[in-house]
Z-matrix of the N, CA and C atoms (Angstrom, degrees):
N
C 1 1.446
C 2 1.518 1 109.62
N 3 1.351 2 114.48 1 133.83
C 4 1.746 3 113.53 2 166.86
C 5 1.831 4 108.89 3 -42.67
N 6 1.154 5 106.37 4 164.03
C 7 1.471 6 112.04 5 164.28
C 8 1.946 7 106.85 6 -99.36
N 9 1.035 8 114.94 7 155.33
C 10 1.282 9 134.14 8 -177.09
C 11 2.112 10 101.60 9 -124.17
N 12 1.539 11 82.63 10 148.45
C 13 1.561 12 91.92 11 169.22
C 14 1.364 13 127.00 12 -134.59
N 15 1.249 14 101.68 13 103.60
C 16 1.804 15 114.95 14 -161.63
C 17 1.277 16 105.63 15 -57.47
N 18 1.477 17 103.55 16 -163.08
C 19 1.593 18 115.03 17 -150.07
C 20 1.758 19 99.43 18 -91.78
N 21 1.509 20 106.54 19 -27.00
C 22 1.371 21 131.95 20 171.67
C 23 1.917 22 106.15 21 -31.67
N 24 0.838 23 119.07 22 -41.04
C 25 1.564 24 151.15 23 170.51
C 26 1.395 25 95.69 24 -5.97
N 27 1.571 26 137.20 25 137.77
C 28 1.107 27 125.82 26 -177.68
C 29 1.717 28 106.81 27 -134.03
N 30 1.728 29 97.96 28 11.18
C 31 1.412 30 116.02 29 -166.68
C 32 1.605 31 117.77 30 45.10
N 33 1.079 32 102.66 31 17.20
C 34 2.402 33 95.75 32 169.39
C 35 1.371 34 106.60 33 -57.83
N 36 1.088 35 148.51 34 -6.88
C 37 1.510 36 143.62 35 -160.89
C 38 1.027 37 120.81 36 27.93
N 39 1.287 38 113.48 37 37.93
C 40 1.480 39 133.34 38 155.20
C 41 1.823 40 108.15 39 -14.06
N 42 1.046 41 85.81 40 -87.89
C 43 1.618 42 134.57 41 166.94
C 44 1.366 43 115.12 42 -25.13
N 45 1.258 44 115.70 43 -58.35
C 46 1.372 45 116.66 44 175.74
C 47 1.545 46 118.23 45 -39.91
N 48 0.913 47 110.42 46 -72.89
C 49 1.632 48 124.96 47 -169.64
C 50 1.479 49 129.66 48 -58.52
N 51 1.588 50 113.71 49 1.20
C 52 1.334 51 136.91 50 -116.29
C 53 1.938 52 75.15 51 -137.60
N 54 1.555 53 115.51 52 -51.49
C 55 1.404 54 141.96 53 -179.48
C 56 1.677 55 111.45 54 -44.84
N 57 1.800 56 116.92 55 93.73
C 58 1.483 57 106.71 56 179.88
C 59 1.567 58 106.88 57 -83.21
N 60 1.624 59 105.09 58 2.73
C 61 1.782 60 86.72 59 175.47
C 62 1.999 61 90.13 60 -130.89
N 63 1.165 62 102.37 61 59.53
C 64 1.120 63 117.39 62 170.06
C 65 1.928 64 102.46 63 13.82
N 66 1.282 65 118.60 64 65.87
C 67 1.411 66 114.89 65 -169.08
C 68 1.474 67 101.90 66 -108.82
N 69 1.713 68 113.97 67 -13.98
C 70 1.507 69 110.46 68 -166.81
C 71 1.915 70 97.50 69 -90.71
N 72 1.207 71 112.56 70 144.45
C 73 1.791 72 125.10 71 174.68
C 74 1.174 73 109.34 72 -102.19
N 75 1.334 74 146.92 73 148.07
C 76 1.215 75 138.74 74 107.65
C 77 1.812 76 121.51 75 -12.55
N 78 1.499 77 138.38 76 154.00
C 79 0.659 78 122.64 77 -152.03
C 80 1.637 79 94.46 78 -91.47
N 81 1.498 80 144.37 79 -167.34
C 82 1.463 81 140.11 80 -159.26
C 83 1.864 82 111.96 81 -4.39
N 84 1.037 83 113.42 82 56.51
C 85 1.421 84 128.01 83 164.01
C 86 1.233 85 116.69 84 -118.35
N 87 1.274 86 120.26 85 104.48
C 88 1.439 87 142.77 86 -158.66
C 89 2.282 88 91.54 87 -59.77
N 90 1.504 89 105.08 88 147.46
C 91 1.064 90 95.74 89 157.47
C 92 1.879 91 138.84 90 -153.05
N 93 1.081 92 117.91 91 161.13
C 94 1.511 93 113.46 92 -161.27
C 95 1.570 94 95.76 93 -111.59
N 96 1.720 95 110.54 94 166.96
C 97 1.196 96 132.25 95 -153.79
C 98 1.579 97 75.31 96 -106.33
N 99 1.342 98 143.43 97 -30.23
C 100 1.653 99 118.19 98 179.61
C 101 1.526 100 115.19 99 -97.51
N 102 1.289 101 103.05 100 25.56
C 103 1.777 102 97.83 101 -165.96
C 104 2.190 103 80.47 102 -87.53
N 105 1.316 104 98.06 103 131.53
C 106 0.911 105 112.48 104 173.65
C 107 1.691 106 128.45 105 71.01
N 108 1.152 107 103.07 106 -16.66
C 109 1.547 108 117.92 107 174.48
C 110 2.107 109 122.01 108 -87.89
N 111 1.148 110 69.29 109 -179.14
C 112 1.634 111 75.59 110 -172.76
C 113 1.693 112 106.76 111 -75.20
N 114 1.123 113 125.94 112 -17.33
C 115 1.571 114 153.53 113 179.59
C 116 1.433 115 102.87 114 -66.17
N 117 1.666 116 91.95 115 103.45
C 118 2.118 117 82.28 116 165.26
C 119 1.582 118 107.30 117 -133.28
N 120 1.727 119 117.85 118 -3.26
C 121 1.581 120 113.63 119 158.12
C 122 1.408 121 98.50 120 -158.63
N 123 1.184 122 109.48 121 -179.99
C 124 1.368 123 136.08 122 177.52
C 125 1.768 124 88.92 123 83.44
N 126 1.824 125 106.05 124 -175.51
C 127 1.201 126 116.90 125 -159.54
C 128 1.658 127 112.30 126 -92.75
N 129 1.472 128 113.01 127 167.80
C 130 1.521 129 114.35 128 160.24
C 131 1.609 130 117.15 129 -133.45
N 132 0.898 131 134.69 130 137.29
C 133 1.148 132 149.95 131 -172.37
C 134 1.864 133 111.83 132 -91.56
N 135 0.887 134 112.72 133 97.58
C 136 1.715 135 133.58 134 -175.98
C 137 1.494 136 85.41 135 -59.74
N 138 1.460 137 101.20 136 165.12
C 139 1.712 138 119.17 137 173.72
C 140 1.445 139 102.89 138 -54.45
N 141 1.705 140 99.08 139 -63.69
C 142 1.665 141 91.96 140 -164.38
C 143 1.220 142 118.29 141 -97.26
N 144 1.715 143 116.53 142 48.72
C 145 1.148 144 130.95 143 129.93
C 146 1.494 145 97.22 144 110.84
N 147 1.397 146 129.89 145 -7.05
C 148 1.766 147 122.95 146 158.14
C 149 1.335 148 110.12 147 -53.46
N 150 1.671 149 113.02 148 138.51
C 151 0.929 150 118.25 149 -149.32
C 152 1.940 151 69.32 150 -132.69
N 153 1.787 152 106.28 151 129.55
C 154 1.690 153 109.14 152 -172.31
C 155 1.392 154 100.42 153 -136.43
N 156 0.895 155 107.27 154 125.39
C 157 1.713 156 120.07 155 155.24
C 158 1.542 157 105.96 156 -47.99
N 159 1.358 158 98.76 157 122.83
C 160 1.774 159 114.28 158 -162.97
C 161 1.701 160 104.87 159 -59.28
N 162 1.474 161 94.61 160 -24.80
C 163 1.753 162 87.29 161 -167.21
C 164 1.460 163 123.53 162 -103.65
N 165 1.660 164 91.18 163 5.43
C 166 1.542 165 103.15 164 -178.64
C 167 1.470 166 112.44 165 -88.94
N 168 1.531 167 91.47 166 134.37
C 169 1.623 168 108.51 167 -171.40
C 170 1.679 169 107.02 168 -67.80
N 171 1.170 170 113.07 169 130.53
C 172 1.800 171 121.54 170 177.49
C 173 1.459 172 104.34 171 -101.91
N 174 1.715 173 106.20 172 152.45
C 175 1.480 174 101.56 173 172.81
C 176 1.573 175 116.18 174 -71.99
N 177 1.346 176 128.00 175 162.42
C 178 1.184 177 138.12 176 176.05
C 179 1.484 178 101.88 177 -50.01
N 180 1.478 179 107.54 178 157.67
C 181 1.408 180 119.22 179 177.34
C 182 1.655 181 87.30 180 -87.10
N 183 1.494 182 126.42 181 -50.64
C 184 1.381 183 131.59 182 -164.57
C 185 0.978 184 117.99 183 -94.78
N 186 1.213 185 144.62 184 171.11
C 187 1.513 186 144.44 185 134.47
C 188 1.157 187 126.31 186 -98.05
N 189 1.435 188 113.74 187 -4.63
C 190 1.717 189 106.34 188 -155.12
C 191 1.899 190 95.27 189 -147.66
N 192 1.058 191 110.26 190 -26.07
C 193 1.493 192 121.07 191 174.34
C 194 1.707 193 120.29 192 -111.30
N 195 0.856 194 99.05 193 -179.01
C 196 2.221 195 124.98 194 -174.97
C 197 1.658 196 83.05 195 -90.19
N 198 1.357 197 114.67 196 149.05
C 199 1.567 198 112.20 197 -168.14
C 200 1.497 199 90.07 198 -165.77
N 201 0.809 200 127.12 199 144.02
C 202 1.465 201 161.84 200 171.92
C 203 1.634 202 123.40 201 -81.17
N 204 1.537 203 138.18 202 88.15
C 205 1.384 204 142.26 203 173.05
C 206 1.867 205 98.07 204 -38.58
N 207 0.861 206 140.32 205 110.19
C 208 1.675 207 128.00 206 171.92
C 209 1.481 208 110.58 207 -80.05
N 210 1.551 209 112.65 208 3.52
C 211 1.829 210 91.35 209 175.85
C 212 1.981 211 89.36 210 -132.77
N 213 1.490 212 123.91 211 33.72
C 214 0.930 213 126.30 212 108.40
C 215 0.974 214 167.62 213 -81.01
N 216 1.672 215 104.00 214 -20.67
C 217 1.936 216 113.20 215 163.17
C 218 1.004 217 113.09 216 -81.89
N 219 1.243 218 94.48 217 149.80
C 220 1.334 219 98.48 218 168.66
C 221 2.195 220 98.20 219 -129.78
N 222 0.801 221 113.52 220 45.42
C 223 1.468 222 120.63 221 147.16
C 224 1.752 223 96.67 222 76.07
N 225 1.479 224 109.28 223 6.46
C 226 1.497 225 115.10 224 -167.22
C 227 1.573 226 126.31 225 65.06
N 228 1.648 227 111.90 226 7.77
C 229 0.586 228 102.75 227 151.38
C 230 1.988 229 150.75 228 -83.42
N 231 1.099 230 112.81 229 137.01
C 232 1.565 231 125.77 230 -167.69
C 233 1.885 232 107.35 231 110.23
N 234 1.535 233 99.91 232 12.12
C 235 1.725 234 109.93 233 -174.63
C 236 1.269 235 99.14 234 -133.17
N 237 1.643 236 142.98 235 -39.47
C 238 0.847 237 149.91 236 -142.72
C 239 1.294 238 136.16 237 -175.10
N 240 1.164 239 157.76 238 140.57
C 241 1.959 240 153.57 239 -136.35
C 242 1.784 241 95.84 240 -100.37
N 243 1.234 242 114.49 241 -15.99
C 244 1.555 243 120.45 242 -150.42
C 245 1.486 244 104.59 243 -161.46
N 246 1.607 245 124.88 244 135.69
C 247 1.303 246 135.73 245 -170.47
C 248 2.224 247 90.67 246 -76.72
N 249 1.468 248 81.05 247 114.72
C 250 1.365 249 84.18 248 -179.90
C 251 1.565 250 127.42 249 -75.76
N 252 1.180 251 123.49 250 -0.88
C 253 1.147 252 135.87 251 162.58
C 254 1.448 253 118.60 252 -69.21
N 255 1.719 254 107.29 253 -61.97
C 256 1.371 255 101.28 254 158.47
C 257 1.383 256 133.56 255 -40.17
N 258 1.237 257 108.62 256 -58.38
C 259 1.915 258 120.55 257 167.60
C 260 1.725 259 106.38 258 -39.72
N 261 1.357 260 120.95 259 -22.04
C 262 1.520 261 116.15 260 -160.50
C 263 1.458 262 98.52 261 -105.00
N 264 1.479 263 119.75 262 -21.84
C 265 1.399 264 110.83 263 -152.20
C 266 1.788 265 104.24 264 -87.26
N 267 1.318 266 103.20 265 136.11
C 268 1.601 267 116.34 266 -162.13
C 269 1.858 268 85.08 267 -74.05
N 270 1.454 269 142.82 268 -9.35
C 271 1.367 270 134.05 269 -129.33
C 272 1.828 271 99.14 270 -151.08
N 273 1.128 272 91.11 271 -19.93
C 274 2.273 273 97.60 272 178.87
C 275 1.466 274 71.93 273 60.65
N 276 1.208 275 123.55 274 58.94
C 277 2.001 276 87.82 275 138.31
C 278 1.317 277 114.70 276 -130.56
N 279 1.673 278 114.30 277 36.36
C 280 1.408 279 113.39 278 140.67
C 281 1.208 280 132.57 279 -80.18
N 282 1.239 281 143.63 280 116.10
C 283 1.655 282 146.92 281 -146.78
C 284 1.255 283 113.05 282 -119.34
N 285 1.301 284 139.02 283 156.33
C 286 1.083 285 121.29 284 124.64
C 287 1.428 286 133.30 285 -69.78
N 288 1.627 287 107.92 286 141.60
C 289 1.284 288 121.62 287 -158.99
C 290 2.141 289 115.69 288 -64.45
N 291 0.908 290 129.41 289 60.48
C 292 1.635 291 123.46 290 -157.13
C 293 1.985 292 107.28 291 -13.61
N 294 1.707 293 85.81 292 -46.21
C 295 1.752 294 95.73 293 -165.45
C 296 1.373 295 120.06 294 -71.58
N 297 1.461 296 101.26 295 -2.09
C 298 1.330 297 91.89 296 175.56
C 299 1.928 298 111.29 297 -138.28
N 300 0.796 299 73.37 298 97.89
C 301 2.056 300 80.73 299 -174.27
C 302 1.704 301 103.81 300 -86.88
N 303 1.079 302 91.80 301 142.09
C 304 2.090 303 111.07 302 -175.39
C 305 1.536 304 97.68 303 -142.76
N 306 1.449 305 96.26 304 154.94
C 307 1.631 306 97.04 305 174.35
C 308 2.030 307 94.97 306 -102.38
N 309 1.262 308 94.96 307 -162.42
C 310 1.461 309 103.77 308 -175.58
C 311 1.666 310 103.31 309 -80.59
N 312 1.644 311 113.54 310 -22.19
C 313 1.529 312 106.93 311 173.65
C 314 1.294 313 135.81 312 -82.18
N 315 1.507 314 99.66 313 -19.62
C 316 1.435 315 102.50 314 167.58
C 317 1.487 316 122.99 315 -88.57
N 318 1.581 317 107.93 316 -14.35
C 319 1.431 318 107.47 317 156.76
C 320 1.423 319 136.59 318 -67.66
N 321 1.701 320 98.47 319 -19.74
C 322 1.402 321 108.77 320 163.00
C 323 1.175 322 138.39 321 -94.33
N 324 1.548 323 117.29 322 -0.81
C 325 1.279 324 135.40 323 153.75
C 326 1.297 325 109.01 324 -88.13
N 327 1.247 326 123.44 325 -11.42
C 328 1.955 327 119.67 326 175.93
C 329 0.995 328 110.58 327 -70.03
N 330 2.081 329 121.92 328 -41.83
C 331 1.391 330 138.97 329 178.76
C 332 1.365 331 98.71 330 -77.28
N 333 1.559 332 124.25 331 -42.17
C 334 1.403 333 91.26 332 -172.34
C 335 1.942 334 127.05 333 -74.65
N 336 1.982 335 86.29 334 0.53
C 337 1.648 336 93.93 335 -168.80
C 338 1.880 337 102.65 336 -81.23
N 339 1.021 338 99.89 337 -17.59
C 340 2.112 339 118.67 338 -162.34
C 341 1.565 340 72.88 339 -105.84
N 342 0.363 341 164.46 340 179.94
C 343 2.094 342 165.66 341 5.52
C 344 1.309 343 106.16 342 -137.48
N 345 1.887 344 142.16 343 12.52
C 346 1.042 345 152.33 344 157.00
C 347 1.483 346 115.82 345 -39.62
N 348 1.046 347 125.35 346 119.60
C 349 1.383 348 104.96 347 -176.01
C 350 1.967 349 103.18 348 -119.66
């Protein structure tokens, strides 16, 4: 499952930097499917089936908090033992997401779809 970042949120951007598929935002910071990825044109195909031009800027998930892309994480896994955001956050309010459950293979086909070069 992606991780989510509750309301608990204390905005330190802990978290941010912590992100190997650069999926975490600042809060009203527009965001793209190549910011940080191996992706610099052609399209990507979202879970539930939007299909986005890699370089086109999306509205924020947040306005007011650090927010999480959910069909960019991939939970750190194929980078790391542990979602490194969680490990960073002074506050646990990196979560796992309930609504969105993944196994460990589709997280590793998520990284291998973002880290294409």
């Amino acid at each position: 499952m992606a991780i989510i970042i509750t309301e608990e949120c204390i905005n330190c951007g802990a978290c941010e930097p912590e992100c190997p598929n650069n999926a975490i935002y600042e809060g009203a910071v527009e965001w793209a499917v190549e910011d940080g990825t191996g992706l610099k044109k052609g399209e990507y195909t979202l879970k539930d089936g939007t299909v986005l031009d890699v370089t086109s800027k999306q509205d924020p998930i947040s306005d007011d908090l650090y927010y999480i892309v959910p069909d960019k994480c991939t939970e750190c896994v194929g980078f790391h033992e542990e979602p490194q955001c969680a490990a960073v956050c002074p506050v646990d309010c990196c979560v796992p997401d309930p609504d969105r459950v993944e196994n460990e293979g589709e997280l590793l086909e998520r990284k291998a779809q973002l880290h294409l070069e």
